[in-house]
C-alpha positions in Angstrom: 0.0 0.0 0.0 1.4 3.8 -0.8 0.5 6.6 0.9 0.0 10.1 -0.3 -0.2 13.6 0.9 -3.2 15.7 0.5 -3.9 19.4 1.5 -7.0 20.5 3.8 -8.3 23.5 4.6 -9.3 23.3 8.3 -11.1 26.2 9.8 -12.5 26.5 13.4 -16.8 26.8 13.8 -18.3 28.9 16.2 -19.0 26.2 18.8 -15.1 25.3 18.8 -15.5 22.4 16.7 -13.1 22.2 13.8 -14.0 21.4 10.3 -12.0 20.3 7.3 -12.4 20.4 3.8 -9.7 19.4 0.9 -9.7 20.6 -2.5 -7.8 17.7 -3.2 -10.4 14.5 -2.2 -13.7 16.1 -3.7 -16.5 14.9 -0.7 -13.7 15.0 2.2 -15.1 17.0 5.3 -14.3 15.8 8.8 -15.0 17.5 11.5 -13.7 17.1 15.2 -13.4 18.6 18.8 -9.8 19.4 18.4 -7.2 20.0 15.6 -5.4 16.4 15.5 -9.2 14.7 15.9 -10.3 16.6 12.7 -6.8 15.6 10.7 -7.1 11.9 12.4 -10.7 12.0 11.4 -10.1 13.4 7.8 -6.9 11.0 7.4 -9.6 7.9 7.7 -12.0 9.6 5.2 -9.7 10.0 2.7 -8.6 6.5 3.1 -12.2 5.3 2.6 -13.0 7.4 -0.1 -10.0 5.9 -2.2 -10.8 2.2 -1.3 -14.4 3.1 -2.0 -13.3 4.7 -5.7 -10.9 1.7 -5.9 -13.5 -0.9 -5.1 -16.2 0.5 -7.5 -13.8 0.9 -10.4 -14.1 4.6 -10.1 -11.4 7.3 -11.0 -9.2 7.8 -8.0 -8.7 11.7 -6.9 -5.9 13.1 -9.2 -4.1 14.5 -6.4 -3.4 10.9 -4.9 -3.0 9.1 -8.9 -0.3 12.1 -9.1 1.5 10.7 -5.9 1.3 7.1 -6.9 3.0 7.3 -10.5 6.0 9.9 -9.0 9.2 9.6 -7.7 8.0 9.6 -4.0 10.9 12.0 -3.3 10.7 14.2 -0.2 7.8 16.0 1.4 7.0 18.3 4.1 4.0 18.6 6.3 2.7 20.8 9.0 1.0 18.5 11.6 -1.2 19.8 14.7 0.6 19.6 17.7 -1.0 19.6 21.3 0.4 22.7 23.7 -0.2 22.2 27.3 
C-alpha cells in the first residue's frame, strides 16, 4: 500500500468544533473537537474514499494518482501539535 499527501483547509466553527475540507479529495469533510481529531478523522475519510473509488472501479482523486506514479521524493508537512 502507498501513501500520499493531500492538503485541507481546516477552519474552526463557532462552537469550537473544527471542520475540514480538501480541494484535493472532492467529498472530504471531517469535523472534530480538536485539531489532530479533525486531521485523524479526515486521514480515515480519505482512506475510505480511495478504497471506495478503488472498489467501484471509479477514477481515484488526481491528487493521490499524481502521488502514486512519481518519484516519492521528499515532502514536508505541518501536523497539529497539542500545547499544554
Amino acid at each position: 500500500m502507498s501513501e500520499a499527501t493531500i492538503r485541507l483547509h481546516v477552519e474552526r466553527l463557532e462552537e469550537g468544533d473544527y471542520l475540514a475540507t480538501s480541494p484535493d479529495v472532492p467529498g472530504l469533510v471531517a469535523q472534530g473537537r480538536s485539531l489532530s481529531e479533525t486531521v485523524e478523522s479526515a486521514e480515515g475519510l480519505a482512506k475510505k474514499i480511495a478504497e471506495s473509488c478503488l472498489e467501484n472501479g471509479d477514477t481515484l482523486p488526481p491528487a493521490l494518482v499524481r502521488y502514486a506514479e512519481s518519484d516519492k521524493g521528499p515532502i514536508d508537512l505541518f501536523i497539529p501539535v497539542s500545547v499544554v
